[in-house]
Each structure stands twice: as structure tokens, then as C-alpha cells.
C-alpha positions in Angstrom: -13.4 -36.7 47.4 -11.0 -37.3 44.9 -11.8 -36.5 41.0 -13.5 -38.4 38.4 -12.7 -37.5 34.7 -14.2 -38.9 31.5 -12.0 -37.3 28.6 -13.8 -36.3 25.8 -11.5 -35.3 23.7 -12.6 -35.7 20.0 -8.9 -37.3 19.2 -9.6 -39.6 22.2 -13.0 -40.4 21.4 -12.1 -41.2 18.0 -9.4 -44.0 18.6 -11.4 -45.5 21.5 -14.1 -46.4 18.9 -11.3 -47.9 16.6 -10.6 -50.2 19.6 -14.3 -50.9 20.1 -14.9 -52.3 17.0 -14.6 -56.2 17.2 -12.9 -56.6 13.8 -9.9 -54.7 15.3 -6.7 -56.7 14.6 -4.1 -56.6 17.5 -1.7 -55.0 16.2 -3.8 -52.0 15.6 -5.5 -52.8 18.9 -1.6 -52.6 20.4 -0.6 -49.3 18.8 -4.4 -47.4 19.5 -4.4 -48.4 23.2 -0.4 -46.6 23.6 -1.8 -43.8 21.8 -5.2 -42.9 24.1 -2.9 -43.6 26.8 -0.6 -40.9 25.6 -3.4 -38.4 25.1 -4.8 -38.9 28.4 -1.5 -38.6 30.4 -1.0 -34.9 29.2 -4.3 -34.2 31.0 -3.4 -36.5 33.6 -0.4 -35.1 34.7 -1.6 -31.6 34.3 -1.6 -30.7 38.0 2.3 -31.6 38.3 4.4 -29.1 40.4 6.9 -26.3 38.2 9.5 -24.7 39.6 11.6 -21.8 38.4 15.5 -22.5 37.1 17.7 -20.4 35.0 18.5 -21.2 31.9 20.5 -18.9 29.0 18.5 -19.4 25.4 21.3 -18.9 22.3 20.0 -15.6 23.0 19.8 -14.6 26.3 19.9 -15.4 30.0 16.0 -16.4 31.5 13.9 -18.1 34.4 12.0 -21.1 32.7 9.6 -23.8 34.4 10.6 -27.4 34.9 8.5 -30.6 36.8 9.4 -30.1 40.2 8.2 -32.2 43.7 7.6 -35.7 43.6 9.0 -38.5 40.8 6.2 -40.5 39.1 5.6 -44.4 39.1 3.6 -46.0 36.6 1.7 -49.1 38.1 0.3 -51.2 35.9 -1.8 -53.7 36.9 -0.7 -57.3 35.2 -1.3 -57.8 32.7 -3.4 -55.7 30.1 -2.2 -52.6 32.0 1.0 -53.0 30.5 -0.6 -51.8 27.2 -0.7 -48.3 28.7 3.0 -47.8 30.0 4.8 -46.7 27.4 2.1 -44.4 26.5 2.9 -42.2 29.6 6.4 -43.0 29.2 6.6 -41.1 26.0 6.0 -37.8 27.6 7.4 -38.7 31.2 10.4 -41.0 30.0 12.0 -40.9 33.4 9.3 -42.5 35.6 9.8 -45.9 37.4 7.6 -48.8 36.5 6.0 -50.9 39.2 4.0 -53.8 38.7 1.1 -55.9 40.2 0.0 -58.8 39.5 -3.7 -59.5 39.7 -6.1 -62.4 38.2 -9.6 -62.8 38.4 -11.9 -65.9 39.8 -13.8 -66.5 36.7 -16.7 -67.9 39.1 -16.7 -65.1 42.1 -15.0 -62.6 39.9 -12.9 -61.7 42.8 -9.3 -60.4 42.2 -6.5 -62.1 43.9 -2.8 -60.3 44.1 -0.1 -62.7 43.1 2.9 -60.7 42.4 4.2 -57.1 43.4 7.5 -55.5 42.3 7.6 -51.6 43.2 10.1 -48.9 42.8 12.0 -49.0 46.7 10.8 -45.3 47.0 7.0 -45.5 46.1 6.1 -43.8 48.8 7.8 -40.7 47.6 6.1 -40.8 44.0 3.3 -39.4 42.3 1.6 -42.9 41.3 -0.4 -43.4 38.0 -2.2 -46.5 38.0 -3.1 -47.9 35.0 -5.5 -50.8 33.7 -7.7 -50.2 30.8 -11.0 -51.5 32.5 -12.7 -50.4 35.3 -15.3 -53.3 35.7 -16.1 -54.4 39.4 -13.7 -52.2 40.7 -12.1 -55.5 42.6 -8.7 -54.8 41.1 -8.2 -51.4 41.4 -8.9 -51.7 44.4 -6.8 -54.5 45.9 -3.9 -52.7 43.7 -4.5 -49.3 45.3 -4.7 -51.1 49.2 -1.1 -53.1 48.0 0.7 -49.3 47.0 -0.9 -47.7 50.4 0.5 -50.9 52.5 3.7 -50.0 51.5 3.4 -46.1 51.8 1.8 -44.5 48.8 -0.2 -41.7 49.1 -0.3 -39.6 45.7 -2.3 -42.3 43.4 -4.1 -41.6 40.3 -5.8 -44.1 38.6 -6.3 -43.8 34.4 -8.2 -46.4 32.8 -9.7 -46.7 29.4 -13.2 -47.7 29.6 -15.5 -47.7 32.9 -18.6 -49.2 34.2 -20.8 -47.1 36.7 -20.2 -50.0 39.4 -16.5 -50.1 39.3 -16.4 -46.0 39.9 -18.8 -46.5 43.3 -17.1 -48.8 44.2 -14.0 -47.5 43.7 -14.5 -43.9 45.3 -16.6 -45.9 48.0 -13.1 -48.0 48.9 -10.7 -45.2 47.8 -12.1 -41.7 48.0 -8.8 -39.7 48.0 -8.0 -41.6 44.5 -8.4 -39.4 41.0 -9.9 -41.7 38.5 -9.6 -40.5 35.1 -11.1 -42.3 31.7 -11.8 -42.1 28.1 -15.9 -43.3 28.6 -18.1 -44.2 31.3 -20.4 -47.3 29.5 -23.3 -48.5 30.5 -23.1 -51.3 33.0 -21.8 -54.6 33.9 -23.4 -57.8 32.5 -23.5 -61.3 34.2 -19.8 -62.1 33.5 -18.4 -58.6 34.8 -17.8 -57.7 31.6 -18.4 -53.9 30.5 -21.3 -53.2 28.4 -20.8 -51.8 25.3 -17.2 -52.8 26.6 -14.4 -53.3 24.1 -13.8 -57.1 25.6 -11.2 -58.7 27.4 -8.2 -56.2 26.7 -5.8 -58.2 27.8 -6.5 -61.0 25.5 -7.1 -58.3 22.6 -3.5 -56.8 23.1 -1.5 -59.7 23.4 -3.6 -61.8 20.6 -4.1 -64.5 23.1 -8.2 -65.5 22.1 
């Protein structure tokens, strides 16, 4: 079974609340969202290979560590998880970015895939995943069965806020998946919307409600 990981880092903890807060502008919304994501992805990528090269300091000759094994991809799932790219990219500038396209019945609340551009070698990356809610788990899920389809394997998936539903059904669907998160709330309500929640991120980061 794959890991689940709620990160409570006091520095994460902090800036989800900031984005919690209704009366959070977009802008501020925008640039708290990039950094969480950054703070999670140095404890998200902390099982990456190292191998030994030598190097020579200004001072003398030495065997370092540097990222070895598989490249990285960072999937996010259209369209609030592009709010969370650049936050990984930051500390792993030379990953490929993938995208999927997903949008949600309003009346079923099923996800349905409209559009998937991935690096031509995803099958040969370390894959991070990224959407800032976990809700039904109907998204993650139809993302994760598109990147397996076409050969994936190594998938994480980093999101900012979960519901207990989405994670069952998620490591039901997906059990070989790592899920990683800032908080696990509460629990759906009638819409599918997490409770306490932050809201519709998508609309929230690209000031579109």
C-alpha cells in the first residue's frame, strides 16, 4: 500500500490557513498556493535516488551526491493544478510538465478527461501529480488510469487539502500511489465540495468567481 502523508509543518500549516480564509484576494491566494507547494515538494521528493560523482571544491578534489535514476514529470491536473507547478519547479527546474485535462458534471460530479499532453518518455519518470483538492477522488483517479495507460508506473500524487472520501477512494482505485497533503478536513458536503474546504481553487486562483 502506498503512503499517505498529511504535512504538518508549522510553516505549511500556517499559509494553508491564509488560503482558507474567504477574504483572501487572488493574488495572495496565487503566490501562497506556489509557496505550500514548494514546501511540500522538499518532503515529497525526499526519497529521490543520489549517486556518487567527483567533483574538485576551490580547495580540493571530492565524491559528492547528485539526483540520480529516473527524470521527474509534473502532472497537473487542468486546471487549478497548474497553481502548484512552479512550486516544484523551483527546486526541481529541470522536470517536464504534462498536462490533463479534466472537468466535472456539476449534476453527477463525475470527472470526464478532455485533453492529455504528456512528456513522450513518461513512462521513464518519477511522476508528481498535482491538484490542490482531493474531493471525490474521481479526478485523481481518471488522471492516474490516463498516465498508467500510457506506461507510468512511479506516481505520487500532492494535493493541498483532502477529504476522508477522496483518500479511500483513491487508495481503493490506486493502492501503489503515495498521496501526500497539507490537511485531511472533515468530509464532503452535498456539492462535493470539502468541508472546512478552502472553495473552488481553481476559481480562487485565476479570479474567475
Amino acid at each position: 500500500m502506498g503512503k499517505f502523508q498529511v504535512m504538518d509543518h508549522p510553516l505549511i500549516q500556517h499559509k494553508l490557513t491564509i488560503i482558507r480564509d474567504k477574504n483572501c484576494g487572488t493574488k495572495v491566494f496565487r503566490e501562497v498556493v506556489d509557496e505550500i507547494t514548494m514546501l511540500m515538494a522538499y518532503d515529497v521528493a525526499r526519497d529521490m535516488p543520489l549517486k556518487d560523482v567527483e567533483i574538485e571544491t576551490p580547495i580540493a578534489k571530492t565524491t559528492s551526491k547528485t539526483l540520480a535514476g529516473k527524470k521527474v514529470a509534473i502532472v497537473p491536473i487542468l486546471r487549478a493544478g497548474i497553481g502548484m507547478v512552479d512550486g516544484i519547479m523551483k527546486l526541481i527546474p529541470a522536470a517536464k510538465v504534462g498536462h490533463i485535462g479534466m472537468y466535472r458534471d456539476e449534476k453527477t460530479l463525475e470527472p470526464h478527461e478532455y485533453f492529455v499532453k504528456l512528456p513522450a518518455d513518461i513512462n521513464q519518470r518519477q511522476i508528481f501529480v498535482v491538484d490542490p483538492m482531493l474531493a471525490t477522488g474521481g479526478s485523481s483517479i481518471m488522471a492516474i488510469d490516463a498516465l498508467k495507460k500510457r506506461g507510468a508506473s512511479n506516481i505520487k500524487f500532492v494535493c493541498l487539502v483532502a477529504a476522508p472520501e477522496g483518500v479511500k477512494a483513491l487508495r481503493a482505485k490506486h493502492p501503489d500511489v503515495d498521496i501526500y497533503t497539507a490537511a485531511l478536513d472533515d468530509h464532503l458536503n452535498e456539492n462535493g465540495y470539502i468541508v472546512p474546504g478552502l472553495g473552488d481553487a481553481g476559481d480562487r486562483l485565476f479570479g474567475t468567481k
